[in-house]
PDB file of N, CA, C and O in Angstrom, chain B, residues numbered from 101:
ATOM      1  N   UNK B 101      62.508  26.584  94.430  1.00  0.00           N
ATOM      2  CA  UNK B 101      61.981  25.951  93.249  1.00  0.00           C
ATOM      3  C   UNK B 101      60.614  25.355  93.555  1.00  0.00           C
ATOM      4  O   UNK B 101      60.253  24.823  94.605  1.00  0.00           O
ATOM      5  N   UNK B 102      60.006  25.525  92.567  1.00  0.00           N
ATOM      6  CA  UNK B 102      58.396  24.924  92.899  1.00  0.00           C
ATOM      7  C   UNK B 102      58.324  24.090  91.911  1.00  0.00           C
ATOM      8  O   UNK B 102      58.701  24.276  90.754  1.00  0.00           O
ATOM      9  N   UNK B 103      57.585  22.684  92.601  1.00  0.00           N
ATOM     10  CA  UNK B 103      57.380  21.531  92.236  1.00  0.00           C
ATOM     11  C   UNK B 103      56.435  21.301  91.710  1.00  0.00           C
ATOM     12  O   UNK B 103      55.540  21.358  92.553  1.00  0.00           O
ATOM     13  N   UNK B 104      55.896  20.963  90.407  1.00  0.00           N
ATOM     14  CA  UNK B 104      55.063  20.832  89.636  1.00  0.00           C
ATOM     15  C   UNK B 104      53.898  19.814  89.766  1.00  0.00           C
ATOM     16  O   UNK B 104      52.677  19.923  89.657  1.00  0.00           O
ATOM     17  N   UNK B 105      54.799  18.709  90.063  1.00  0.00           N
ATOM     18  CA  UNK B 105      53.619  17.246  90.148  1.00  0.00           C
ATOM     19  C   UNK B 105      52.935  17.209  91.449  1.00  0.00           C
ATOM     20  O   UNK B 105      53.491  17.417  92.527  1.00  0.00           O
ATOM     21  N   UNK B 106      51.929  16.984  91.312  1.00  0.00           N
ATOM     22  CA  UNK B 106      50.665  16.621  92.668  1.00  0.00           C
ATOM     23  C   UNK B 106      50.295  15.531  92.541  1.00  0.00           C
ATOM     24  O   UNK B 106      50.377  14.760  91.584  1.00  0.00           O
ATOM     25  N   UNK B 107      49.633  15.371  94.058  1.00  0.00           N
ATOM     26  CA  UNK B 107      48.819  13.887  94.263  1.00  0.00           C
ATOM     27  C   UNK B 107      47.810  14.493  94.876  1.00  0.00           C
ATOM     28  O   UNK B 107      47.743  15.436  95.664  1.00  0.00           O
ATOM     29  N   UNK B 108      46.684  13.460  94.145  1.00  0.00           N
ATOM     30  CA  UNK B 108      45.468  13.509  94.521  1.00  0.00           C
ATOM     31  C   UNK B 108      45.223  12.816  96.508  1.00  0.00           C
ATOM     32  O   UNK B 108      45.674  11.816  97.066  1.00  0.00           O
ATOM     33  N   UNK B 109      44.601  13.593  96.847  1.00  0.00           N
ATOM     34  CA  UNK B 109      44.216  12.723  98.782  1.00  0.00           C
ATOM     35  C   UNK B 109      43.521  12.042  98.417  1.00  0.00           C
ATOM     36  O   UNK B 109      44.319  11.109  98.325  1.00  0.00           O
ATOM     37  N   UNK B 110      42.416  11.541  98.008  1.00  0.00           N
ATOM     38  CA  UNK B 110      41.570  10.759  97.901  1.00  0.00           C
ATOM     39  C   UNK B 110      41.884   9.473  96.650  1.00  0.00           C
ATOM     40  O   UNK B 110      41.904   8.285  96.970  1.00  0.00           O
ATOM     41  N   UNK B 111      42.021   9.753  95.804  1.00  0.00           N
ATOM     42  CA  UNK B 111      42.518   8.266  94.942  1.00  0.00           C
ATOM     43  C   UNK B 111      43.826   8.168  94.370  1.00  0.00           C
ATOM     44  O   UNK B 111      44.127   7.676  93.282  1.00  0.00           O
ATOM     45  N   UNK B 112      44.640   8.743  95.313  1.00  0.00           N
ATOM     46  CA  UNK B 112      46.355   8.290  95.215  1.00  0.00           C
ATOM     47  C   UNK B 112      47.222   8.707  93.648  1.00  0.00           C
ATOM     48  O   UNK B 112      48.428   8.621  93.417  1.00  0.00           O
ATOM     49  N   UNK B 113      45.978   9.223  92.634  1.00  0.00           N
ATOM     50  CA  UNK B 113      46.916   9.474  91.454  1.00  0.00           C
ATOM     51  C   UNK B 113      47.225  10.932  91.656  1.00  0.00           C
ATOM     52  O   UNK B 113      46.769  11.840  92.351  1.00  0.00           O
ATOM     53  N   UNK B 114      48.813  10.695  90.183  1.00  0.00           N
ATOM     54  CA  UNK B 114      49.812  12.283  90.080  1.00  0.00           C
ATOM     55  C   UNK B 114      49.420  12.636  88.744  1.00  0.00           C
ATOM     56  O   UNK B 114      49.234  11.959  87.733  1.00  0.00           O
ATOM     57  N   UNK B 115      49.320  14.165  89.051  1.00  0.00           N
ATOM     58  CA  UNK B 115      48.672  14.522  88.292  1.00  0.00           C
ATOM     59  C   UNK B 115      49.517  16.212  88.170  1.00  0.00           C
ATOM     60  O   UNK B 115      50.328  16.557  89.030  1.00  0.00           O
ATOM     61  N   UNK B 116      49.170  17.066  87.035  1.00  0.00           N
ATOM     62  CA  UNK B 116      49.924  18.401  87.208  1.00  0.00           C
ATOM     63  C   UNK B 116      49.162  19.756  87.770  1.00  0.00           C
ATOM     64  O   UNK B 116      49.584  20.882  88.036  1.00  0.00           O
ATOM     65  N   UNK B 117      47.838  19.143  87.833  1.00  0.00           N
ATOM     66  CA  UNK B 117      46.432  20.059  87.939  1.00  0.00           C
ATOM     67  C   UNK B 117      46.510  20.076  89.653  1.00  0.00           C
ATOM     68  O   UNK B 117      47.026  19.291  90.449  1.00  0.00           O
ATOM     69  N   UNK B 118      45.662  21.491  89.851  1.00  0.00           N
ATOM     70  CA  UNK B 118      45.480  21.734  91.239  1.00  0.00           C
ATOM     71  C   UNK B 118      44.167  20.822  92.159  1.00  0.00           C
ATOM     72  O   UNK B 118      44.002  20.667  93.369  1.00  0.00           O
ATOM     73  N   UNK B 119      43.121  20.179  90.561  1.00  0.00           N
ATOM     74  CA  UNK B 119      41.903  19.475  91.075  1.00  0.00           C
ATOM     75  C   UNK B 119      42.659  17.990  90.393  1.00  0.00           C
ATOM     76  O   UNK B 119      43.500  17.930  89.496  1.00  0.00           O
ATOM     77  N   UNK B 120      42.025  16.872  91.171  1.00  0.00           N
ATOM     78  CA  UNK B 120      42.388  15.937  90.462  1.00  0.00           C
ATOM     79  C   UNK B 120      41.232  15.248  89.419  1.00  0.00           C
ATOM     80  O   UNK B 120      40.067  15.009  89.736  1.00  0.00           O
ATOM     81  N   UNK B 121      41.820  15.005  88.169  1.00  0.00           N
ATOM     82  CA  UNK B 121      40.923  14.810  86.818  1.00  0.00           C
ATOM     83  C   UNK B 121      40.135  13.977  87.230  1.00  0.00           C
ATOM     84  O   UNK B 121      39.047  14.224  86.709  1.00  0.00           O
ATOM     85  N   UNK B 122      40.040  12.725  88.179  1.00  0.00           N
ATOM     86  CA  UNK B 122      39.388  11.200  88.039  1.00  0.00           C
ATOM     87  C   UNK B 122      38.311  11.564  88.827  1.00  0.00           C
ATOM     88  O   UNK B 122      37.122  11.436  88.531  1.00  0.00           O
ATOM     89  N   UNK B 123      38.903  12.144  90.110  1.00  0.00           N
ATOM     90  CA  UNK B 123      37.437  12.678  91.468  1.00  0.00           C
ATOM     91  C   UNK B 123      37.374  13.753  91.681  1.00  0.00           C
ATOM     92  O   UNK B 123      36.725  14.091  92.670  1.00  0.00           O
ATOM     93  N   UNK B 124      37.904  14.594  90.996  1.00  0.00           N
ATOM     94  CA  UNK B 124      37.867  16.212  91.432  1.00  0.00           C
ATOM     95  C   UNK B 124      38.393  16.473  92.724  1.00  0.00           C
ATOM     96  O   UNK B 124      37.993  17.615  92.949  1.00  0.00           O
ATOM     97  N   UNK B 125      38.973  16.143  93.592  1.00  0.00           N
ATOM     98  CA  UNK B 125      38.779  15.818  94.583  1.00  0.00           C
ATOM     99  C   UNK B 125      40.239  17.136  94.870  1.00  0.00           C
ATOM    100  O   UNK B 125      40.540  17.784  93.867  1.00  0.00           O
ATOM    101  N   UNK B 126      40.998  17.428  96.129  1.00  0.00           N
ATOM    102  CA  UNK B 126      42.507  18.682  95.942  1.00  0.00           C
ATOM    103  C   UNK B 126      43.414  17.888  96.035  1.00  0.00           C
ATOM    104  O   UNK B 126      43.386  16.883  96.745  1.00  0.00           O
ATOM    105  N   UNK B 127      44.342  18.246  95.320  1.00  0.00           N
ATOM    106  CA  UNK B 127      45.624  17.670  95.092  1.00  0.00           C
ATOM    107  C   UNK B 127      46.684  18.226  96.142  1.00  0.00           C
ATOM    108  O   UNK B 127      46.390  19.255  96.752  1.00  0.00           O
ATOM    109  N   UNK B 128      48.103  17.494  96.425  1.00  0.00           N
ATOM    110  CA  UNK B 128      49.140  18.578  97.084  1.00  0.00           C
ATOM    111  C   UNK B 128      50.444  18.183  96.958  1.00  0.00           C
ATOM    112  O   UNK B 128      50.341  16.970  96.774  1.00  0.00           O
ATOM    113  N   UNK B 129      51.611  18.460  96.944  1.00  0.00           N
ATOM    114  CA  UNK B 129      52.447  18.635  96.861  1.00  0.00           C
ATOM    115  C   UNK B 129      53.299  17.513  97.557  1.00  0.00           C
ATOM    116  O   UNK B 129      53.450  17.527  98.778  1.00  0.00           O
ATOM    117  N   UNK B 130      53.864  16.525  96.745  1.00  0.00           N
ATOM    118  CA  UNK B 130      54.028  14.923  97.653  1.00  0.00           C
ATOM    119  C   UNK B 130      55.844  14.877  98.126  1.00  0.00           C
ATOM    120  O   UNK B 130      56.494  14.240  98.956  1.00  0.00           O
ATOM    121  N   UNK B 131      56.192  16.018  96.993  1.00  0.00           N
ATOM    122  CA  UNK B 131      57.569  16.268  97.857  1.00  0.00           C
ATOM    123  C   UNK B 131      57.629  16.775  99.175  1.00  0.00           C
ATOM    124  O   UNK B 131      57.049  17.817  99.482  1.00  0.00           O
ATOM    125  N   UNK B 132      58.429  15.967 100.137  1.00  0.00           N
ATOM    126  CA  UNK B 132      58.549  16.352 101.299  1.00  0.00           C
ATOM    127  C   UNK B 132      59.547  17.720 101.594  1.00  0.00           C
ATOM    128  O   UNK B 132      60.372  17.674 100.682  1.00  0.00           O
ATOM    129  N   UNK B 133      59.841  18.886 102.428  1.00  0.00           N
ATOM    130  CA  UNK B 133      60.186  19.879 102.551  1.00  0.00           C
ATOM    131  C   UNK B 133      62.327  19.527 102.840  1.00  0.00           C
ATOM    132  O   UNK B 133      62.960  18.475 102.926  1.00  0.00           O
ATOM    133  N   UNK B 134      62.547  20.278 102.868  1.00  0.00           N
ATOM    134  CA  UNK B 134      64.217  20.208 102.354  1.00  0.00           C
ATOM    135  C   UNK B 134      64.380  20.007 104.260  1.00  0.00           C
ATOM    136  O   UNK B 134      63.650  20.506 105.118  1.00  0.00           O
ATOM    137  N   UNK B 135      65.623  19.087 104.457  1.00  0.00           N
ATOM    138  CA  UNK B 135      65.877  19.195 105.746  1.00  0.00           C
ATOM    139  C   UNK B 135      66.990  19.789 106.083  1.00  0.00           C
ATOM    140  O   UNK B 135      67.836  19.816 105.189  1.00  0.00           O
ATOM    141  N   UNK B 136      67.328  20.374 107.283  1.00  0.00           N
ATOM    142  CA  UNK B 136      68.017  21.069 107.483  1.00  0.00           C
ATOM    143  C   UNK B 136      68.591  20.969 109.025  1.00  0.00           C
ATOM    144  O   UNK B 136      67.790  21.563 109.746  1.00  0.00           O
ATOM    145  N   UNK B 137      69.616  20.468 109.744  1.00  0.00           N
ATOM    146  CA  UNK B 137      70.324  19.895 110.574  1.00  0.00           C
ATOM    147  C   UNK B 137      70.146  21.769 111.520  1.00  0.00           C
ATOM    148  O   UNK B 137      69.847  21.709 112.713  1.00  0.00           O
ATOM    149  N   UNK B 138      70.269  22.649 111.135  1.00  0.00           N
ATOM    150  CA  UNK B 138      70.265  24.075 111.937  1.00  0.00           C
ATOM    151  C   UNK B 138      69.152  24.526 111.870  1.00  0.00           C
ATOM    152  O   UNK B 138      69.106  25.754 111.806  1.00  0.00           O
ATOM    153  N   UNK B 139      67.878  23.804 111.856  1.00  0.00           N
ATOM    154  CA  UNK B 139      66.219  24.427 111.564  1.00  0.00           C
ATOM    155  C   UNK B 139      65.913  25.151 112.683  1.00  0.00           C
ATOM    156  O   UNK B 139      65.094  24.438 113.263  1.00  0.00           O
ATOM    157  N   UNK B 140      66.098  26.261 113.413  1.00  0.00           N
ATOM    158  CA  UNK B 140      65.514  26.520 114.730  1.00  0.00           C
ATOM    159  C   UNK B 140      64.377  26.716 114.862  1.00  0.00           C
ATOM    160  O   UNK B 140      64.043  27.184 115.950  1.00  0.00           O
ATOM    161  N   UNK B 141      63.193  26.424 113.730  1.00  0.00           N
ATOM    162  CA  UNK B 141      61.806  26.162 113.961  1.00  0.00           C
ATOM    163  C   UNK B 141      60.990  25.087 113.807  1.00  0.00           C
ATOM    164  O   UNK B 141      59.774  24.922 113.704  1.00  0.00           O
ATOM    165  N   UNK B 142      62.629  23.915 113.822  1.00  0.00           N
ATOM    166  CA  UNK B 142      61.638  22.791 113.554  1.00  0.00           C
ATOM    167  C   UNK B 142      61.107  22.224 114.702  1.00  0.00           C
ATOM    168  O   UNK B 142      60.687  21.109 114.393  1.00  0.00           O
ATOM    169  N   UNK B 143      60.901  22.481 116.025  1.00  0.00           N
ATOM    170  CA  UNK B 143      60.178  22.313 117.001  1.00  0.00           C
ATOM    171  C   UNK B 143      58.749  22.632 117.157  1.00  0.00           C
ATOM    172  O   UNK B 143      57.813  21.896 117.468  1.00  0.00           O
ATOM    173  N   UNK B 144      58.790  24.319 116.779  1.00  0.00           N
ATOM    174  CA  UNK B 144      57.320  24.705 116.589  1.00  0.00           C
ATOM    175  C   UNK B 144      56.270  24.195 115.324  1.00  0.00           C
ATOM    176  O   UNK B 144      55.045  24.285 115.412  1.00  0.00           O
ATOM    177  N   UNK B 145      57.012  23.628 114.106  1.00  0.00           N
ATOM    178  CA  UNK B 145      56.427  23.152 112.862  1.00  0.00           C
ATOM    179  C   UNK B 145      56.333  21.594 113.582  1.00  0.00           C
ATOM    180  O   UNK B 145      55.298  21.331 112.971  1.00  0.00           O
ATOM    181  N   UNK B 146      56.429  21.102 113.899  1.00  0.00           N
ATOM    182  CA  UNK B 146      56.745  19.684 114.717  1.00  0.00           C
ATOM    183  C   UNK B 146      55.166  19.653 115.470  1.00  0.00           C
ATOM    184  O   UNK B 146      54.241  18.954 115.055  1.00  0.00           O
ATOM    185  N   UNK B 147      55.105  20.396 116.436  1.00  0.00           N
ATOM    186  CA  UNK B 147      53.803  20.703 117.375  1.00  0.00           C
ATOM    187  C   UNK B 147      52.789  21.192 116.798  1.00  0.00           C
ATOM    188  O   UNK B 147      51.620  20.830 116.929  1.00  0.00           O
ATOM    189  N   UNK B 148      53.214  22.039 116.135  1.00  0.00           N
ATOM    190  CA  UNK B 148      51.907  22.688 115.004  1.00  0.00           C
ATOM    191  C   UNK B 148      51.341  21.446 114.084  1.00  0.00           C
ATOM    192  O   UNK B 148      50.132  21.387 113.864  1.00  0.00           O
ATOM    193  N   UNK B 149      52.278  20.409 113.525  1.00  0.00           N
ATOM    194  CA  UNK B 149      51.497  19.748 113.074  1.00  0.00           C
ATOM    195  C   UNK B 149      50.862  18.456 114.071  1.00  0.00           C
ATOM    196  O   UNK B 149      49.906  17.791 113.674  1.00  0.00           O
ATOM    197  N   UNK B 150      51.548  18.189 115.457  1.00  0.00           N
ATOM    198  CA  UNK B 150      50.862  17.413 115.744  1.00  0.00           C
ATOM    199  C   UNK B 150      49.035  17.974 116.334  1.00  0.00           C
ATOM    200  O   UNK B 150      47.998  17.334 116.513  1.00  0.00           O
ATOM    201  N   UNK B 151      49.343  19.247 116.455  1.00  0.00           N
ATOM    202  CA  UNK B 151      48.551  19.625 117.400  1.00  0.00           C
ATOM    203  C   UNK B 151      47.502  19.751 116.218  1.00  0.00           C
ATOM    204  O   UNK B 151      46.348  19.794 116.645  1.00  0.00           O
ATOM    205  N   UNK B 152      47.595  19.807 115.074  1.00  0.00           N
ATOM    206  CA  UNK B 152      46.349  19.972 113.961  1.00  0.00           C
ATOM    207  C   UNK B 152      46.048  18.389 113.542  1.00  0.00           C
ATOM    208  O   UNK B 152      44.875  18.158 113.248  1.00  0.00           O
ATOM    209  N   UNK B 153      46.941  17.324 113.486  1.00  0.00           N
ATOM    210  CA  UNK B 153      46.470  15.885 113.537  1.00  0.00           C
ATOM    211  C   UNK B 153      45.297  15.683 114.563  1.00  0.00           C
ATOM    212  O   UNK B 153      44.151  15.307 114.314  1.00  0.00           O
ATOM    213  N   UNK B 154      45.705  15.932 115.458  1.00  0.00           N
ATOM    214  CA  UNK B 154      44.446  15.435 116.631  1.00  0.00           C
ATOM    215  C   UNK B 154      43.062  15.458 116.791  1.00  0.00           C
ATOM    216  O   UNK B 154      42.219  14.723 117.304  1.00  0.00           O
ATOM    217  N   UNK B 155      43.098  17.455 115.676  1.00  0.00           N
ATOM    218  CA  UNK B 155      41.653  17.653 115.506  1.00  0.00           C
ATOM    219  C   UNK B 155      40.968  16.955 113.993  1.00  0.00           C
ATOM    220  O   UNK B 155      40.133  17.509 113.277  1.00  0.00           O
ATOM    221  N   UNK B 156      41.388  16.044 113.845  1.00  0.00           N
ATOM    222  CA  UNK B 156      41.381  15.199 112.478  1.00  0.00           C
ATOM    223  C   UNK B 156      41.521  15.824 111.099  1.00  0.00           C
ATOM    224  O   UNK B 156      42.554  16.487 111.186  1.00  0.00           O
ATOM    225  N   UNK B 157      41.050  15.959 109.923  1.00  0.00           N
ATOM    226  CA  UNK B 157      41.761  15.527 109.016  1.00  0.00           C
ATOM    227  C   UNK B 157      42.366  17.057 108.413  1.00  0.00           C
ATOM    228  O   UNK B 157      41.463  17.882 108.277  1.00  0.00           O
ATOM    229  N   UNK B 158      44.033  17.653 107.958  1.00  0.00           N
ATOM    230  CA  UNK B 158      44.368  18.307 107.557  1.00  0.00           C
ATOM    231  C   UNK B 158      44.448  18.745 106.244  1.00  0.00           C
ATOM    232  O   UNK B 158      44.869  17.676 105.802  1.00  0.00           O
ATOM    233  N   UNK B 159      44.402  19.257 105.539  1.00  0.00           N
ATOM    234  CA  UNK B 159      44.681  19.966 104.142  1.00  0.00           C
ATOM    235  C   UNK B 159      45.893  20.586 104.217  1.00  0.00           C
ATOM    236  O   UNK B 159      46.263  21.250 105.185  1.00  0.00           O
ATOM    237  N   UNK B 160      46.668  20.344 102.995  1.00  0.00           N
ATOM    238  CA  UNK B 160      48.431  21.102 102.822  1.00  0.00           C
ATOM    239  C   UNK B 160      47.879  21.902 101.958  1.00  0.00           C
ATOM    240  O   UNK B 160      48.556  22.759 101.390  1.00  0.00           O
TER     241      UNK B 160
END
């Protein structure tokens, strides 16, 4: 199922648009991903995201 409502990164409002109306600025998807106790890739998604934090700022 795909989730309709977004948030803006830059001035925190939800909105249904892919740009946000107030700053134009990209919106993304503020639901967090389904968890799952048998993930056998949640190790590599784990590292992948720390390893893209470090080089500073990410886009979803």
């Amino acid at each position: 199922m795909r989730h309709l409502l977004r948030r803006c990164y830059t001035c925190k409002i939800y909105t249904l648009k892919q740009e946000c109306p107030r700053c134009h600025g990209l919106t993304h998807d503020p639901h967090p991903p389904k968890f799952s106790p048998d993930d056998r890739y949640a190790r590599y998604r784990i590292a992948d995201r720390y390893k893209a934090d470090s080089g500073g700022y990410k886009q979803e």
